[in-house]
Residue frames as a rotation matrix with the C-alpha (Angstrom) as fourth column:
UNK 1
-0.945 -0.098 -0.312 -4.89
-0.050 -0.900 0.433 -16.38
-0.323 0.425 0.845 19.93
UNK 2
-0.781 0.616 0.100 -8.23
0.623 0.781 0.053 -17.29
-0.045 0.103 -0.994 19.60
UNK 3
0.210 0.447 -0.870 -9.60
0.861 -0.506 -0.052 -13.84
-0.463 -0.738 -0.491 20.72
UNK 4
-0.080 -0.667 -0.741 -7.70
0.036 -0.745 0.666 -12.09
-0.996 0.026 0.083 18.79
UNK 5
0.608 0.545 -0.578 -8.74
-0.568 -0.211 -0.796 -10.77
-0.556 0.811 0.182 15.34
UNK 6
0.619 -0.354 0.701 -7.63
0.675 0.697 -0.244 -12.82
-0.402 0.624 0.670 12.12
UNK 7
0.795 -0.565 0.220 -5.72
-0.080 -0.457 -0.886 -10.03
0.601 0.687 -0.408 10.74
UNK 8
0.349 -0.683 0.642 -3.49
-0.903 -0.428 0.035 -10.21
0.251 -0.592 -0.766 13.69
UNK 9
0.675 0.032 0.737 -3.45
-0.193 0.972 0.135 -13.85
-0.712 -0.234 0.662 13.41
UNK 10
0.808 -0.094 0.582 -2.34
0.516 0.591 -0.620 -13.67
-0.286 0.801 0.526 10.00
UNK 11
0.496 -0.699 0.515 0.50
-0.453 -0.714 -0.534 -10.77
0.741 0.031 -0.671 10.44
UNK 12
0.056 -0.781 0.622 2.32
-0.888 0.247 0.389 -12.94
-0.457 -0.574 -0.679 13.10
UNK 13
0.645 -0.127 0.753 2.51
0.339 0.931 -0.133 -15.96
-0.685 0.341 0.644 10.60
UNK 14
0.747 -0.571 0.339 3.84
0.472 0.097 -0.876 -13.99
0.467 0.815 0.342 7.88
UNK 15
0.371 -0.817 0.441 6.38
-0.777 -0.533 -0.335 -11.98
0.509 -0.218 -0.833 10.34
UNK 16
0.703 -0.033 0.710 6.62
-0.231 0.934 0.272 -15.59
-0.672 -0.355 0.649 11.98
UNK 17
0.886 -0.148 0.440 7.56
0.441 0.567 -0.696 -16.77
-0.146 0.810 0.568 8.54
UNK 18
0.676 -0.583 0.451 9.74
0.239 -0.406 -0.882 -14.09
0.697 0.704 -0.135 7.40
UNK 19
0.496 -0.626 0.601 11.98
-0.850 -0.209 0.484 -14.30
-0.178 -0.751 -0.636 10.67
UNK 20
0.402 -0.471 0.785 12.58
0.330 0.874 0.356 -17.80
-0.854 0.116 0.507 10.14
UNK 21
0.811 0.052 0.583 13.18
0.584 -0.016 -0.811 -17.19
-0.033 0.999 -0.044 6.20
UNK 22
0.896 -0.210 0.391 15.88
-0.318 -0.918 0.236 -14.18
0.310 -0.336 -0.889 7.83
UNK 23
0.560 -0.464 0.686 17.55
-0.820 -0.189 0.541 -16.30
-0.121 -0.865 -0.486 10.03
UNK 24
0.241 -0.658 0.713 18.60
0.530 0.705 0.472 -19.01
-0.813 0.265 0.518 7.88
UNK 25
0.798 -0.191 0.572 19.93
0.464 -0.411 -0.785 -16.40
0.385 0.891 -0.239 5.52
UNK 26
0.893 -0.244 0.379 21.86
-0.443 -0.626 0.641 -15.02
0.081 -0.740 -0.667 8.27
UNK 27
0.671 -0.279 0.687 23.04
-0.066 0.900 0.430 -18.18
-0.738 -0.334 0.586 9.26
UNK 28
0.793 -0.082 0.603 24.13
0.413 0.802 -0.433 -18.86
-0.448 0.592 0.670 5.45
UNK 29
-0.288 -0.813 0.505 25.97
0.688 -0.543 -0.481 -15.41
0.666 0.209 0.716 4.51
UNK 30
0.262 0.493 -0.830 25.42
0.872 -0.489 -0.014 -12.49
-0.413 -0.720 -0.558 7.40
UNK 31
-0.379 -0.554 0.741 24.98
0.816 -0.577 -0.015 -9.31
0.436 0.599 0.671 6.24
UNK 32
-0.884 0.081 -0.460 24.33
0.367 -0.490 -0.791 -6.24
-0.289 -0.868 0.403 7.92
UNK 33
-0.769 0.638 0.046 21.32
-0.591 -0.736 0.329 -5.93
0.244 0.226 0.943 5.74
UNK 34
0.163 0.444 -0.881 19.74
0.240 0.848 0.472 -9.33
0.957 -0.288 0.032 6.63
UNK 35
-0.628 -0.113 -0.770 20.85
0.772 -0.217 -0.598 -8.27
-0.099 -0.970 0.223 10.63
UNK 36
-0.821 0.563 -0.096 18.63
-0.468 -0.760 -0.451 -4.73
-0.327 -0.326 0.887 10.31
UNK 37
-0.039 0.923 -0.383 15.51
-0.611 0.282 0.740 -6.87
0.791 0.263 0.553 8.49
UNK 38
-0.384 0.051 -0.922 15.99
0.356 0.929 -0.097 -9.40
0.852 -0.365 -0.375 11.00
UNK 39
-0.959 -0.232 -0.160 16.08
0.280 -0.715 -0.641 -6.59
0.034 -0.660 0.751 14.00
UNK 40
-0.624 0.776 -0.089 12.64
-0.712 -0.517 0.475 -5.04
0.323 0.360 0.875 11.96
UNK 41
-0.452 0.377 -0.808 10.84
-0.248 0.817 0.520 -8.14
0.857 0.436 -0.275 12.32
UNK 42
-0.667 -0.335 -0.665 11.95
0.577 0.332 -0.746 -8.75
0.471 -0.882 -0.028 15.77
UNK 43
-0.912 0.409 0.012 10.63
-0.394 -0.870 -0.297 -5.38
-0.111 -0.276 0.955 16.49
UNK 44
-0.004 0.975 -0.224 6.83
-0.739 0.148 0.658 -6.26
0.674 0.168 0.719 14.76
UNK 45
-0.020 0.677 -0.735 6.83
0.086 0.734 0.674 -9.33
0.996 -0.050 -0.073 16.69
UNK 46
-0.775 0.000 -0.632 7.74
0.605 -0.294 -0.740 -7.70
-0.186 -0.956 0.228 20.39
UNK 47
-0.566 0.817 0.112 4.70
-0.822 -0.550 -0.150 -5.45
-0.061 -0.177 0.982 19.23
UNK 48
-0.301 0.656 -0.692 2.81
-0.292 0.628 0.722 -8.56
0.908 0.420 0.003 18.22
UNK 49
-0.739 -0.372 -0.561 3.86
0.343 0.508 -0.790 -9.76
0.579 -0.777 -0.248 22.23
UNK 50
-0.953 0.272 -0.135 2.69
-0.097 -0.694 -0.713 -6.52
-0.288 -0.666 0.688 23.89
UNK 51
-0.569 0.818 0.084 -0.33
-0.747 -0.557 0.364 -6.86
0.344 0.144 0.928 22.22
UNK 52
0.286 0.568 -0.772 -1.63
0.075 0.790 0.609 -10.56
0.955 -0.232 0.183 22.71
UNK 53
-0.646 -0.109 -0.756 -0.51
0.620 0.504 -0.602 -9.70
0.446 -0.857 -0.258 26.84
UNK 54
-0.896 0.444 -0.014 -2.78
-0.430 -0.876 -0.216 -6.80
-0.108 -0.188 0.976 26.69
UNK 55
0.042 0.803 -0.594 -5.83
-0.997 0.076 0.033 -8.49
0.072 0.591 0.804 24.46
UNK 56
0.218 0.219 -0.951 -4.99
-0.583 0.811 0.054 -12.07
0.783 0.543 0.304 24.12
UNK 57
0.775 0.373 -0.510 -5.14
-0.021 0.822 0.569 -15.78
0.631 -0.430 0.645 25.81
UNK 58
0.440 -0.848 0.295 -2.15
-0.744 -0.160 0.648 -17.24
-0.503 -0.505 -0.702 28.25
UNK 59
0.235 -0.547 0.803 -1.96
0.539 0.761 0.361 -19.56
-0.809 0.348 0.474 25.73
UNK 60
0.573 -0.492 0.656 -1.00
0.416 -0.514 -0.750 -17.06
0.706 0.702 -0.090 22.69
UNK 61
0.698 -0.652 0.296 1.50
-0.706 -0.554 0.442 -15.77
-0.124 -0.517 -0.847 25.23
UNK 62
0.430 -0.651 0.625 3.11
-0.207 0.603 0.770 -18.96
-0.879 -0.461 0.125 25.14
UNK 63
0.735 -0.289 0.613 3.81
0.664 0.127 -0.737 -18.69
0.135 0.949 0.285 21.30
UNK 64
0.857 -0.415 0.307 6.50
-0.067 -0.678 -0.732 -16.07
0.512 0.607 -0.609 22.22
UNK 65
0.932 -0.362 -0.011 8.36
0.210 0.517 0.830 -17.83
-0.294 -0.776 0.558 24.52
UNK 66
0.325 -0.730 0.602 11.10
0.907 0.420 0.020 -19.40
-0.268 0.539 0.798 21.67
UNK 67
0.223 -0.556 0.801 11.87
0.234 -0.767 -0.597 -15.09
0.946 0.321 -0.041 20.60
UNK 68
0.959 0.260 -0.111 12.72
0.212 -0.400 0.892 -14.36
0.187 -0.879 -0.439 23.99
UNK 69
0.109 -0.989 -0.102 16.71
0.516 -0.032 0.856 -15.42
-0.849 -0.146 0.507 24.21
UNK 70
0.022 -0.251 0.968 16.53
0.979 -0.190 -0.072 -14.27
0.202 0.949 0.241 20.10
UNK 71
0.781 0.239 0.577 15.04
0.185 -0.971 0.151 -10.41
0.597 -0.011 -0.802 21.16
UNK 72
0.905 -0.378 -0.195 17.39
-0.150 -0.712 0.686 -10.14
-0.398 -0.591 -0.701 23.56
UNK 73
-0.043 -0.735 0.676 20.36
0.801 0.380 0.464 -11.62
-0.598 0.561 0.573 21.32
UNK 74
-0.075 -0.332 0.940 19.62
0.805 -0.576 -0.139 -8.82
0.588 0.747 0.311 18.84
UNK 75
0.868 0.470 0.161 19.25
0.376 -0.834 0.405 -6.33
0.325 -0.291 -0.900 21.16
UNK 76
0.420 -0.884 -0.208 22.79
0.423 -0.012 0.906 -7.35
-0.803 -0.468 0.369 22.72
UNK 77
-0.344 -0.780 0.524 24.20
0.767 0.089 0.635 -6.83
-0.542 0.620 0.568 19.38
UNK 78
0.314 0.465 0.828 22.61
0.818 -0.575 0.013 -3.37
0.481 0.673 -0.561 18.66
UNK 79
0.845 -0.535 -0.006 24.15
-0.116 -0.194 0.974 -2.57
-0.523 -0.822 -0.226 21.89
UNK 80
0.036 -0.968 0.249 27.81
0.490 0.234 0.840 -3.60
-0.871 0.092 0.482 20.54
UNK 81
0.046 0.069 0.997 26.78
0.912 -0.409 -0.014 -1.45
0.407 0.910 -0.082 16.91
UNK 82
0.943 0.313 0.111 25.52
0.267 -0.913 0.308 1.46
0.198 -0.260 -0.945 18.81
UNK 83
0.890 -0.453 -0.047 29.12
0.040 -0.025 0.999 1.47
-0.454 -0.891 -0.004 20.62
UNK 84
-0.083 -0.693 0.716 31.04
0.889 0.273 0.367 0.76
-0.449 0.667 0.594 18.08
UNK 85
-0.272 -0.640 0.719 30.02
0.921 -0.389 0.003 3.82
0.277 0.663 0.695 16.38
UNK 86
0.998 -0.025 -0.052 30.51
0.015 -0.756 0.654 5.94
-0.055 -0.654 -0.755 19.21
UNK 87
0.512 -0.855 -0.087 33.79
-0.017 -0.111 0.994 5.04
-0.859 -0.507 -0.072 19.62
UNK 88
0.003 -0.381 0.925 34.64
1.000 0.029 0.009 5.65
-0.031 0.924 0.381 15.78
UNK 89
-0.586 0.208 -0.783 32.94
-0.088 -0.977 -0.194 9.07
-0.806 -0.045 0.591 16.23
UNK 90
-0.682 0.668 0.296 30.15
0.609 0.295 0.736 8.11
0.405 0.683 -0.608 13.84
């Protein structure tokens, strides 16, 4: 990320941070509000993604490796919400 301005350096530590900080709250009690902040996050850092493959190094690509199975883990399981309340009639 070298290339890449410091503000955008310093907005994927703290959304860095505050995923980890998320996911061991999750982990400890899961609530469905700690699942939609987690989800938010997820979100900033798949924009963080798109940008450093657009603007940045192939080595700041490789910092997003480790959210890869995680984005698509919450995505599965917005997929199984969404459905669910279809089939309530929601």
């Amino acid at each position: 990320m070298a290339r890449l301005h410091t503000s955008v350096k310093a907005y994927f530590r703290r959304t860095h941070g505050e995923v980890l900080r998320l996911c061991a709250a999750y982990i400890n009690k899961p609530t469905p509000a700690l699942l939609h902040d987690l989800r938010v996050n997820l979100k900033r850092i798949r924009f963080l993604r798109t940008l450093v493959r657009c603007y940045g190094s192939h080595k700041a690509q490789a910092l997003f490796l480790p959210y890869q199975r995680l984005l698509r883990a919450a995505g599965e399981i917005r997929s199984y919400q969404m459905n669910r309340f279809r089939v309530a009639g929601r």
